[in-house]
C-alpha positions in Angstrom: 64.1 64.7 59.3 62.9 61.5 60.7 63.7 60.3 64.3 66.9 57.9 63.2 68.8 61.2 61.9 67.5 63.1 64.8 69.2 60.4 66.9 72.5 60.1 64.9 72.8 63.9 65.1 72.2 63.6 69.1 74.7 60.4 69.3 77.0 62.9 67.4 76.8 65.8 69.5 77.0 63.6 72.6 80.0 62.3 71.8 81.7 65.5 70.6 80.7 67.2 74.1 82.0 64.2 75.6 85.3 64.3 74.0 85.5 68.2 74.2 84.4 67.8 78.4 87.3 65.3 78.5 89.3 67.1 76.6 89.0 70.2 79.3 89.2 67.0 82.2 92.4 66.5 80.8 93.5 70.3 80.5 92.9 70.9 84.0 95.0 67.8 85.1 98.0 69.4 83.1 97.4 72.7 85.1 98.2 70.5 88.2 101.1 68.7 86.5 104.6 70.7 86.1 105.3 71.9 82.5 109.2 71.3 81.8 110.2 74.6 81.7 108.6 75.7 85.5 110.6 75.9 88.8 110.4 73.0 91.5 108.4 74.3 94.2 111.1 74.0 96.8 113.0 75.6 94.7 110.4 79.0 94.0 110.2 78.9 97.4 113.6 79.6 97.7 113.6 82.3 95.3 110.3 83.7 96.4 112.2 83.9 100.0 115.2 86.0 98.2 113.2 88.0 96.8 111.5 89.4 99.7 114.5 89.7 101.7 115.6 91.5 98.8 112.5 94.0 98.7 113.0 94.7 102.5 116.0 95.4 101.9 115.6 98.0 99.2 112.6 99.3 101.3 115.0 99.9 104.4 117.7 101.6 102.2 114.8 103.6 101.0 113.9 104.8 105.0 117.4 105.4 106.0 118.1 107.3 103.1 121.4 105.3 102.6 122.5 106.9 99.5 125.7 103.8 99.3 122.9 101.0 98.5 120.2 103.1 96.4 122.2 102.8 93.5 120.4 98.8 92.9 117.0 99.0 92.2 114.6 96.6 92.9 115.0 94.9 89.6 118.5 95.0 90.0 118.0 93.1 93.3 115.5 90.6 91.1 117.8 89.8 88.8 120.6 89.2 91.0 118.2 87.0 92.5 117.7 85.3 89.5 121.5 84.8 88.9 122.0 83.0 92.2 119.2 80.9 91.7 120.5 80.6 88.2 117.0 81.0 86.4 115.6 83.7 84.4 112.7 86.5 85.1 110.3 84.6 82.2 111.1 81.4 84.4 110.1 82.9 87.5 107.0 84.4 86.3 105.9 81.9 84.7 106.1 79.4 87.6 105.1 81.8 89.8 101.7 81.8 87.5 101.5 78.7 87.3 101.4 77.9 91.4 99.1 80.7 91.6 96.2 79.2 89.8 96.3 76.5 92.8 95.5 79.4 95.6 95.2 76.3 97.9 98.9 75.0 97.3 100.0 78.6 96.3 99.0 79.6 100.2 100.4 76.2 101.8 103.8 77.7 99.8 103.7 81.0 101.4 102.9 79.6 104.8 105.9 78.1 104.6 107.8 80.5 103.1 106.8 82.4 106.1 107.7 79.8 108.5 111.1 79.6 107.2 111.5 83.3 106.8 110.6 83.4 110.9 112.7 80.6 111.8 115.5 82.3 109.7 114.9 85.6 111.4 115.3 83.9 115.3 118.7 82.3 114.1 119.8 85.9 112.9 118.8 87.4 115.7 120.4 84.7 118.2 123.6 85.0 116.5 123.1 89.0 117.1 122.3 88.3 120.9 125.7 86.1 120.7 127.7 88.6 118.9 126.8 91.1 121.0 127.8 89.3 124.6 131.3 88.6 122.6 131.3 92.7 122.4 130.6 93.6 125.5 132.9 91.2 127.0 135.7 92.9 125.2 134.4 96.1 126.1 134.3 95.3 129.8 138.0 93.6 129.8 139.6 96.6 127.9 137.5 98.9 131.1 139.2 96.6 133.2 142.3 97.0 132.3 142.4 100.5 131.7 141.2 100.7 135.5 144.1 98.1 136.7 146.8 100.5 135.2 145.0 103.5 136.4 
């Protein structure tokens, strides 16, 4: 072979690793990009925050040994999950894939997911604190009055 084919073959495999490194440029950039059939972030946030509730929940059932609510297993709580949220478990997995391969953005989601779960949790527990003044109001009034007719 004389040094003109030697090039052409070179310019030749340049340019197919060229197209085949842009080609994978490209790839990556779709990664990033949401596929038509994923969840909206906001939205798998939503579901991802369901979910959990839903697993503690199971998990306290578990401890108390409440026998009433042991009947629903976790995938039972999943999929009614999934029916609120009207999606299915191949939709959720496979946005939930997807957002993992960005661990950056997959951990700026849970951050807020946990955020929101703790904000969540302090409402609850106010409206506890305020349900419970509105109990033991009652329960000091009907004192009261069974002492006034004492």
């Amino acid at each position: 072979m004389n040094l003109s084919t030697n090039l052409k073959y070179l310019t030749l495999l340049f340019i197919i690793l060229l197209g085949m490194f842009t080609s994978a440029c490209h790839n990556q950039e779709a990664i990033t990009e949401l596929p038509g059939q994923l969840i909206e972030r906001e939205q798998l946030k939503q579901v991802l925050t369901d979910i959990h509730q839903a697993e503690s929940l199971a998990a306290d059932l578990l401890l108390k040994k409440d026998t009433t609510y042991q009947l629903l297993t976790k995938d039972q709580y999943y999929q009614e999950v999934f029916k609120k949220h009207q999606i299915s478990a191949e939709d959720f997995r496979k946005s939930y894939d997807h957002y993992a391969r960005n661990t950056k953005k997959f951990q700026q989601l849970y951050e807020e997911l946990i955020k929101d779960m703790k904000l969540q949790e302090k409402k609850l527990q106010k409206k506890a604190k305020e349900a419970n003044k509105k109990v033991e109001t009652k329960v000091d009034s009907v004192k009261k009055d069974k002492i006034k007719k004492k």
